[in-house]
DOBA-855850 format. One record per atom (N, C-alpha, C): x, y, z; residue in one letter. Coordinates in steps of 0.02 Angstrom, whole numbers, plus 50000, padded with zeros to 5 digits. Layout:
DOBA-855850
XYZA;...
end
This chain:
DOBA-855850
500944907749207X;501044913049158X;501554910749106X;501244911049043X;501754911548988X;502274916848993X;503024913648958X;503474919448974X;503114923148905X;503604931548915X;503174933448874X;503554932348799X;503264934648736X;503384931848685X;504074937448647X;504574932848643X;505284937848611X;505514934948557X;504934935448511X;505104934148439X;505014939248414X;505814942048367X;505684949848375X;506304952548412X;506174951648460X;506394956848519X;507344955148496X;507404963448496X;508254963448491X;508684967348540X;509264965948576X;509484971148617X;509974974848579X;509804982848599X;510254985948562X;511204985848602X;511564986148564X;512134987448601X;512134989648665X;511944997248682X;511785000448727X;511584995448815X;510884991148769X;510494987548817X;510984982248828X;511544981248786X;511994973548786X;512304975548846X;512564982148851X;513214985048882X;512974985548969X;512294990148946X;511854991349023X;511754986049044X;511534979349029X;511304973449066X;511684967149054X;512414970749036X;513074962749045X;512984959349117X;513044963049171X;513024957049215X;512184952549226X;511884955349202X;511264949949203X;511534943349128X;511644945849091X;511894941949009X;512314937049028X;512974938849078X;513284931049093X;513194928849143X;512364928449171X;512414924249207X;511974918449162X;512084913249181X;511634907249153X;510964906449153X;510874908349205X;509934908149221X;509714913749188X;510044916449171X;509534923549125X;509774922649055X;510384925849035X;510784926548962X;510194931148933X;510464929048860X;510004933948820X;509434932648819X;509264924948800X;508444925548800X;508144926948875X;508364926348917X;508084931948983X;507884938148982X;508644939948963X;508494948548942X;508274949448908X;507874946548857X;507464949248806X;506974947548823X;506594941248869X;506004942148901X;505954947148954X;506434950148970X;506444952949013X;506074960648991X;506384962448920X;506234968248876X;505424969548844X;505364961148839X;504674961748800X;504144960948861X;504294960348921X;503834959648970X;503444966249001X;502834966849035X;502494971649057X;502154972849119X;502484974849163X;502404975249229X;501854981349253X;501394980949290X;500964986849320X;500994988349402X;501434993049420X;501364992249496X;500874998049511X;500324995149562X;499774998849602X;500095002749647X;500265010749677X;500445014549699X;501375016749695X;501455020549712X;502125023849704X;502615024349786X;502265022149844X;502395024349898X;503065019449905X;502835017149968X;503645014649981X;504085007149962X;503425003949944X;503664997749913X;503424998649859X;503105004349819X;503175004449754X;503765008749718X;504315010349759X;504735013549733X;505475009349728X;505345004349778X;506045000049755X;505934995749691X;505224994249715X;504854988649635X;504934991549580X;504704997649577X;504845002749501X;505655004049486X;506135005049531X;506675006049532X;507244998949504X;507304995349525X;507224988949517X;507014986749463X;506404987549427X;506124983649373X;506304987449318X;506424991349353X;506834998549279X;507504996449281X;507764996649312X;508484994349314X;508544987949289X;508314980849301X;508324978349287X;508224973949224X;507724978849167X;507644979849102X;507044976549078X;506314977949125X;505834978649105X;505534983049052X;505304981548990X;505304984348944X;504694989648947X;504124989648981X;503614992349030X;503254991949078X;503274997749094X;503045000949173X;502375004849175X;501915000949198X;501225006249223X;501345008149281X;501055014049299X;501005015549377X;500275017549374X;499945015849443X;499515017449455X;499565021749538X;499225029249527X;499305032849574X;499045041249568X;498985043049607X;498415050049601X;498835054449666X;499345051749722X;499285056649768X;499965060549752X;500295067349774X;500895067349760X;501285068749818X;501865070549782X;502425067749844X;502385076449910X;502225071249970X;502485076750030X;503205074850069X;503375078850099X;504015077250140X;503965071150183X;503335068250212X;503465063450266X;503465056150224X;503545058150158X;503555050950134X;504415050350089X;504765055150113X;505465054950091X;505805051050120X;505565049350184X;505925044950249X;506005037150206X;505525034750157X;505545029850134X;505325026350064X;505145033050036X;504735030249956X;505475035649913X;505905029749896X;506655034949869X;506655034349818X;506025033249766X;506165034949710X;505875042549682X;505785046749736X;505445053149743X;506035054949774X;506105063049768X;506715068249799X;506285075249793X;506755078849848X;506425085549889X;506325090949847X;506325089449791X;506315095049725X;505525091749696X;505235085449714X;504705082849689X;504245086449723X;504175086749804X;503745089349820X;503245092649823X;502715092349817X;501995092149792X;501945092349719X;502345087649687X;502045088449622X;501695079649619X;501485078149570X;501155070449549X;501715065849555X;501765060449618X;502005055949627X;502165051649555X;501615050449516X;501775047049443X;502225050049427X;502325056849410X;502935060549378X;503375063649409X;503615061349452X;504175061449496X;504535051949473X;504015047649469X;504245040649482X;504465039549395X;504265040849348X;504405042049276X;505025044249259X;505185051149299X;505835054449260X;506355050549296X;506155046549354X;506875045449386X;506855037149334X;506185035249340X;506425027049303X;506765027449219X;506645035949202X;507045037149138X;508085039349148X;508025040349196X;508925041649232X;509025032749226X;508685030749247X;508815022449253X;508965019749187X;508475018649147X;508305015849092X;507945020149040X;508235023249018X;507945029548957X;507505021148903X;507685015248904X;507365010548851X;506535009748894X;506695009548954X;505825007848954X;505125012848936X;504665008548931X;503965012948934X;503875014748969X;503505019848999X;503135020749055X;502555023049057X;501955019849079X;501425022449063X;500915024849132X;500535031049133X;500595032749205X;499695031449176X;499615032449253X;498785032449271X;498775035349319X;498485042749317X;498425045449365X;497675047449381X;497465038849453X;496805038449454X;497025034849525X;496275034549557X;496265030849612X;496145022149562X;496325016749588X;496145010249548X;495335010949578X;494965007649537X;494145006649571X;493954999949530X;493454996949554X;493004992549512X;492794994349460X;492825000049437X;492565001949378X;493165002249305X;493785004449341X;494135004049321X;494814997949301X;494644995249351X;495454990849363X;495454985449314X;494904982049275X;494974977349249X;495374981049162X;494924985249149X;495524990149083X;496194990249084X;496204994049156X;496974996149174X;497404988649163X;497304983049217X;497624978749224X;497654975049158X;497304974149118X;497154968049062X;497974969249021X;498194974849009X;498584975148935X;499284973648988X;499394972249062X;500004967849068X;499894963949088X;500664958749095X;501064952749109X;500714950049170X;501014955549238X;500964953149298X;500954960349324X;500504960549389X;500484966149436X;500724963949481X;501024971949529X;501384970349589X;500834974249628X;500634974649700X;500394977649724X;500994980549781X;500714987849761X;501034992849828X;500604994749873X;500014993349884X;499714998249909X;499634996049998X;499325000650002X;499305001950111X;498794999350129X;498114996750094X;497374997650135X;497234992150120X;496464989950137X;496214983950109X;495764982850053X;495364985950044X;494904987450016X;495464989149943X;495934990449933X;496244989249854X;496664983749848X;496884981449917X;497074975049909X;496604968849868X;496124966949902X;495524963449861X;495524964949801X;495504972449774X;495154975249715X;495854971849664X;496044972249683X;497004969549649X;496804964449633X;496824960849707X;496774951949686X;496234948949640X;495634951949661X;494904949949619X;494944951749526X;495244955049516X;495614958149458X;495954953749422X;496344951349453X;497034948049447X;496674941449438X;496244939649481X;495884931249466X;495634931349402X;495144937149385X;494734937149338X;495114935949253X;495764940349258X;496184941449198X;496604935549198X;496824932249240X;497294928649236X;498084933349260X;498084935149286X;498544939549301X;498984936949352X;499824936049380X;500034935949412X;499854941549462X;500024940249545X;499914946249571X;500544945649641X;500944950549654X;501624949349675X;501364954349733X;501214951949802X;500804955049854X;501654957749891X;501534963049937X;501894965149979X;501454968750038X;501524968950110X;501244973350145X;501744974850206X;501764980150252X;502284983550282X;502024986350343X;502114986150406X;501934989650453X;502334989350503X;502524996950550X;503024997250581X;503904993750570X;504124988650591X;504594983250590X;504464976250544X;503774976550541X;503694969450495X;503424970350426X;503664964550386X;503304964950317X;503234957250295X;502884958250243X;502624952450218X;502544953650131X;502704947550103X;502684944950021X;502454936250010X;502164939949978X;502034932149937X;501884933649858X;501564928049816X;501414930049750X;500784924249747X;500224929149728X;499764926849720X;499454924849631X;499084919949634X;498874918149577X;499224917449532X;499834913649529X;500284912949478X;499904907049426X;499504904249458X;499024898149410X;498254899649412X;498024896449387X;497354894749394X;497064892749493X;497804886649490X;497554883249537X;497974885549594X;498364892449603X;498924892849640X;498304898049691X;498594899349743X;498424902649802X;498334909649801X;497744914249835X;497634922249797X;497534925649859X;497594930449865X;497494935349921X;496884932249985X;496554929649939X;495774928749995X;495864920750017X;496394918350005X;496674911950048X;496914912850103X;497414918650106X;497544923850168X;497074926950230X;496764932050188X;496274934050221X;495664933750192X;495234927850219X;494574923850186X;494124931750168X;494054934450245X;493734943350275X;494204946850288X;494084954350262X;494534960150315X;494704959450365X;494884963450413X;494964963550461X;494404969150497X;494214970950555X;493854976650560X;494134982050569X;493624986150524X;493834995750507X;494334998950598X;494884999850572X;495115001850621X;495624997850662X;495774991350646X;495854988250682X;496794987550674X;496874990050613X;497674988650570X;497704995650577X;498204998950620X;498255005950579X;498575010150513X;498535013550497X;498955014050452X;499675017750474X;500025019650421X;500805019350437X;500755027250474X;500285030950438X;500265038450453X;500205037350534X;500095032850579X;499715032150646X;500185027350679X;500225022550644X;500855016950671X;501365017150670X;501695022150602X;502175022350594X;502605014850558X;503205017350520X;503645010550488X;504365014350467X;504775010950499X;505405011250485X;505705011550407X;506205018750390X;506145021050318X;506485013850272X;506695009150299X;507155002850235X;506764997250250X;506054996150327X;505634991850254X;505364990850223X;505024995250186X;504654995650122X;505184993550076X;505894995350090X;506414994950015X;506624986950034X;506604981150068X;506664976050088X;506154972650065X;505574972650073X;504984969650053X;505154970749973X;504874978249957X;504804979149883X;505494976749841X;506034975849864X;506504972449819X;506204965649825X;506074961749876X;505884954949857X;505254956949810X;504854958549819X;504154957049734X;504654961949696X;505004964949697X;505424966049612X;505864958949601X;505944956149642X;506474950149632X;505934943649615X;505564942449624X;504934937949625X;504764941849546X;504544946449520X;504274947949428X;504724947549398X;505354945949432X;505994944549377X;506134939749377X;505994934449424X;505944930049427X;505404925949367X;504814926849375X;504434927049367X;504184925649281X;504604931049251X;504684932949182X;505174928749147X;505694929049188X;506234923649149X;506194917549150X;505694916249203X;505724909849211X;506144905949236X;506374907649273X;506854903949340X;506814903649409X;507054899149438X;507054900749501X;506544895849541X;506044898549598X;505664894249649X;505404902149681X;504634901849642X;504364909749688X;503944908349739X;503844913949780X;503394912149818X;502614910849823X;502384909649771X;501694907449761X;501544900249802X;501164898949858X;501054896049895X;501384896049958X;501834900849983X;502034902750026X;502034911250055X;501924912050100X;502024916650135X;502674920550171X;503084922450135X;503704925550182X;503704930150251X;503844930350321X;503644935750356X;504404936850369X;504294944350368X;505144948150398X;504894951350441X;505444953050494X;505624956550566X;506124957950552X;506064966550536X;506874968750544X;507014969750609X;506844971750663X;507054972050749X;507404964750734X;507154959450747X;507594951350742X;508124950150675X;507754955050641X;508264951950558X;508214946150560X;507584942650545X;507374935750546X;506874935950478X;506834929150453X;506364928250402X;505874921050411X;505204921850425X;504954912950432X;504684913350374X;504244907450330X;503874906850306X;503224902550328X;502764903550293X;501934899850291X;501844897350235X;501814890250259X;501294889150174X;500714891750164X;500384893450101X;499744895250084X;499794891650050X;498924887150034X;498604883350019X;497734886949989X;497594884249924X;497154887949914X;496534884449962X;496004888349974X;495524885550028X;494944884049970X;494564878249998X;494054874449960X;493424879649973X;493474882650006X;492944887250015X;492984895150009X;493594897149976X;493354902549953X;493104904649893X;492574909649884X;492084912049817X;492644910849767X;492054910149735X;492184911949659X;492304918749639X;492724921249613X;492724928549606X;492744928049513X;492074931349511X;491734933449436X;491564941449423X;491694942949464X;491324953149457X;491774955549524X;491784962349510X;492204968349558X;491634969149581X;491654970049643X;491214972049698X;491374978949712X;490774980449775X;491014987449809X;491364986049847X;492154986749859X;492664984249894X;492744989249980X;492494993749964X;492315000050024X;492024998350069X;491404997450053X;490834993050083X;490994984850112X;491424980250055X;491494975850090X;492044976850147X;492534980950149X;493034981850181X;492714986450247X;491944987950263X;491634989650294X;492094996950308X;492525001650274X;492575007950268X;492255013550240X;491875010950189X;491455017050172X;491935022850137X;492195020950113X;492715025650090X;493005031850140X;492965032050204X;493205036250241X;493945037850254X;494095043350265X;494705045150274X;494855041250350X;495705041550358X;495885040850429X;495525041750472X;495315038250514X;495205039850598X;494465040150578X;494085043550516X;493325043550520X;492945038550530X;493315032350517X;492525024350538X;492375026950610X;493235025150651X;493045025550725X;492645030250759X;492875037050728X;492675043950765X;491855044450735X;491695040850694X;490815041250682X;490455038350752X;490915032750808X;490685028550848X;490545033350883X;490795039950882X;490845042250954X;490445050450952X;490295054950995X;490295062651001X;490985066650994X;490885070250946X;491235073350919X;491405082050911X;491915085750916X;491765091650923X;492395095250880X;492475100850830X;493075101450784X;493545104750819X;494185105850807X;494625109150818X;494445118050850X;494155120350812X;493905127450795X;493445126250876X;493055121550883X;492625123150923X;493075120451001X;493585116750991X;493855113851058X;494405120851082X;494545127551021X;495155132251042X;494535135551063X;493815136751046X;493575141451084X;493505140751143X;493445133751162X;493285131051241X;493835132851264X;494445131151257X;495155132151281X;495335140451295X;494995143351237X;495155151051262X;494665154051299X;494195150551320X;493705152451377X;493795151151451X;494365150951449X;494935149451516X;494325142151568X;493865139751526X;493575135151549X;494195130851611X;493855129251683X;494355124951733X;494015118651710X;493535118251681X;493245111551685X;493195106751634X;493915107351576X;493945104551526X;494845100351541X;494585093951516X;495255089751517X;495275086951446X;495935088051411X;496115086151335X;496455080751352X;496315074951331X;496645068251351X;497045068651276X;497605069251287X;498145066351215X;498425058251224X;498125055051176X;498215047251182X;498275043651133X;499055049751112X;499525045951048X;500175044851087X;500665042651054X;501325039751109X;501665043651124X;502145042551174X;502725048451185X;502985050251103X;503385046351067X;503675050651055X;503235054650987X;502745055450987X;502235058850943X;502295062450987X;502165065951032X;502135070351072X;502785073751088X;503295070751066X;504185075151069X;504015079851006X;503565077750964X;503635080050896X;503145088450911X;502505086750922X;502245093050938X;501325090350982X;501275094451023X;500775093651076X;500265100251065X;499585098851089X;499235104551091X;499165108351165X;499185113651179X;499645117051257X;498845112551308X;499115110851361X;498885108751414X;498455102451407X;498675098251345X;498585091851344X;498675087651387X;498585083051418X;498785075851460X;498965070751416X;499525069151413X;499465062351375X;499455056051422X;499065051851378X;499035045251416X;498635041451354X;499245037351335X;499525033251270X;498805029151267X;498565025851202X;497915024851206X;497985015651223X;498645012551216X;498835006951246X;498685005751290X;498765009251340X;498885010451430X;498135009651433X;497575014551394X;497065014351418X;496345009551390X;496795004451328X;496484998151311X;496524993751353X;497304993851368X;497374987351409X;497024989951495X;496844993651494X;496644995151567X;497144997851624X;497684997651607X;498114999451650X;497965008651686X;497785011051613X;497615019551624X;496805019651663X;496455015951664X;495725017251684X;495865022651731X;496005018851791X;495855024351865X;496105031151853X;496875031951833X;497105038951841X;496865042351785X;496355040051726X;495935047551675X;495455046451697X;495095042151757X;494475042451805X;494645048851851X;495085047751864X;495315053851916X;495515060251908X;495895060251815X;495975064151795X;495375066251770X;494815065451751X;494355065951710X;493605068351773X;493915067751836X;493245069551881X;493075076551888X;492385078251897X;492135084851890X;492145089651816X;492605085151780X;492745087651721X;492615085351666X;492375090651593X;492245088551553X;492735085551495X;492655078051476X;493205075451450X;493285076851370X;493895077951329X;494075078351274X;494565075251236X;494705070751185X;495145065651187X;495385066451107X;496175067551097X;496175068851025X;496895063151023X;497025062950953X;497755059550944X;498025062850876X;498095060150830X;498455064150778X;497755064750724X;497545059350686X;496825060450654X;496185059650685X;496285055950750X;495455054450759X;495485049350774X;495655045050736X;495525037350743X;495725035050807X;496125035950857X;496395032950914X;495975034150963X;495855041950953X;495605045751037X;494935044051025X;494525040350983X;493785038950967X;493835034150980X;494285028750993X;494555020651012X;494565022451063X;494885024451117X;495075026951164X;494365028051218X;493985033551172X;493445035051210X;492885029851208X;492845027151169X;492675018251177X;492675015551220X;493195013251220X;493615009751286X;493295011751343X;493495019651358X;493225022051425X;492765022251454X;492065022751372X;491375022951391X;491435015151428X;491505011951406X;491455003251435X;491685004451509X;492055008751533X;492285010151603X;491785015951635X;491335016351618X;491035021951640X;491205030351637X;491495030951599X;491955035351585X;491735039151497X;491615045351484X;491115047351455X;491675054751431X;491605054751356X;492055059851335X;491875062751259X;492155068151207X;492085069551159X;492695067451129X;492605067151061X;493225066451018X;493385074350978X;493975074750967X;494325080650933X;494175079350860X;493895078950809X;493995075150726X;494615080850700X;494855075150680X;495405079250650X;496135077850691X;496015079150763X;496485076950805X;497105082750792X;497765080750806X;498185086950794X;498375088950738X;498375084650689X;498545085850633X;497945092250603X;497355092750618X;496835096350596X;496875104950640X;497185102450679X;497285108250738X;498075112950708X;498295108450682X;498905112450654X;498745117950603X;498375112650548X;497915115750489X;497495121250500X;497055121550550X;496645125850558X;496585130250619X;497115130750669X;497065131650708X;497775136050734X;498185132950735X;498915134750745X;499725132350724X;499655134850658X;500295131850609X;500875130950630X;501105135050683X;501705133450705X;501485125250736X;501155123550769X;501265114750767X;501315111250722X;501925109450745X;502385104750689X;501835097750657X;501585099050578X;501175093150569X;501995085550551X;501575080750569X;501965075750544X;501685069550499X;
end
């Protein structure tokens, strides 16, 4: 990437005053900060590593900011996306992430998109900046990023986050430099990664990851430094350890010339949580599992087979739990054989996706059950509000 072009570009006093300690340092000075001003950054979502990146790149005196994003802010994402606050709540994540990057830096642009990214769209969106960062959670927009990003010439500054671990690199900084699908040639299969809503992730590392790709486009822009394009960074905050991987581009991956159906290749189908798995299985809704329950039925067992402490949080009354770990690895077989004899089996977790894994599993054991869709979270919704959704 060419730095970008700061012929022209002047800092006002103001901007002299706000960004002195970047000015004496050597590796930046002024003509830094003024590439820094004339440069144009687009980060893909607002969540939790798109809020240190936006925060950060505003502060730091990126002259514009796209966001790309459609969902808005709820309470369970306060734990870790802090460029949103409890006064945002349910309004548009974009404009929650705007007024605060204007407290920061009243000099930058900000330009919102409030859209899901698609193949139809992303090559528009992306073309009129510098470099993209990706925030996002899934796979199927991961690709859509990178394939984007090949096509335009685009830097692309990857981050991903789950539970305790995270991961950065920076993809496609060249022609000939290394891109998402050097990583992962294929997806992974539907179901197989959960997401955070299910796995859960500790609220500082998203803000650990996403400061490194804000530190990598500043890098990046000024032109200094040693980024990670051809390497792989992995963090463990439990160890507070950092390894790296080289990446190497592979002689055999496609050519990427056209946006695909990224849904389809990501074999999701555009489904919500928990729906790939729970299509595998028999299924029965919320509404119809409280009528069974209030039919003082003896011959119904609700297998809950999300973890303890999902279950400190809120339970549906006369659940069993038995964690859906226990009953992959086989350890649980016999005692929901035993629990499950004479009786008709029912298996929920928070969306679906687990207790339809679960009942998988079991069928392979001879062991034969329905899924809850929706799971507790749907049961709260439609069923009984005082359970605490999370």
């Amino acid at each position: 990437m060419l730095p970008p072009d700061i012929s022209g570009v002047e800092l006002s006093p103001d901007e002299i005053a706000r960004f002195a300690r970047h000015l004496i340092l050597p590796e930046v000075g002024m003509e830094g900060q003024k590439r820094l001003k004339a440069a144009s950054v687009l980060c893909v979502g607002t969540g939790g590593l798109g809020s240190p990146l936006l925060l950060y790149l505003a502060a730091a005196g990126v002259g514009r900011l796209g966001i790309v994003d459609f969902d808005v802010v709820d309470h369970s994402n306060l734990q870790r996306q802090v460029i949103h606050g409890t006064s945002w709540v349910g309004k548009p994540k974009i404009e929650s992430a705007k007024a605060r990057i204007h407290e920061i830096n009243p000099h930058c642009q900000v330009d919102l998109f409030e859209t899901a990214l698609t193949s139809d769209n992303a090559l528009e969106i992306i073309r009129p900046y510098d470099i993209v960062c990706d925030g996002t959670d899934n796979f199927p927009t991961r690709y859509l990023v990178n394939d984007a990003c090949v096509m335009l010439g685009k830097p692309n500054v990857y981050g991903s986050i789950f539970r305790f671990e995270g991961q950065a690199s920076v993809f496609n900084l060249t022609a000939e430099s290394p891109n998402y699908r050097d990583l992962f040639p294929e997806p992974p299969p539907p179901g197989m990664v959960p997401s955070c809503a299910e796995g859960g992730v500790v609220g500082v590392l998203p803000g650990i990851i996403g400061v490194i790709q804000a530190t990598e486009a500043v890098k990046i822009i000024t032109g200094i430094g040693t980024t990670l394009s051809g390497r792989l960074l992995l963090f463990d905050a439990l160890k507070m350890s950092f390894r790296e991987l080289k990446l190497r581009p592979s002689p055999e991956r496609p050519v990427i010339d056209k946006l695909i159906d990224y849904q389809e290749f990501c074999g999701v189908g555009g489904s919500a949580p928990g729906q790939e798995e729970a299509g595998a299985v028999e299924s029965i809704s919320v509404l119809e599992l409280k009528a069974l329950l209030d039919s003082s039925a003896d011959d119904v067992l609700l297998l809950d087979v999300r973890n303890p402490p999902e279950a400190e949080i809120a339970t549906i009354p006369g659940a069993v739990l038995v964690p859906l770990d226990q009953i992959e690895s086989g350890q649980a077989t016999e005692q929901v054989r035993q629990l499950a004899a004479g009786k008709r089996l029912y298996a929920h977790c928070k969306l679906g996706g687990r207790s339809a894994k679960a009942l998988i599993a079991l069928k392979r054991e001879g062991i034969t059950g329905i899924n809850v869709s929706g799971g507790i979270d749907a049961w709260s919704q439609e069923v009984d509000s005082s359970v605490q959704r999370y």
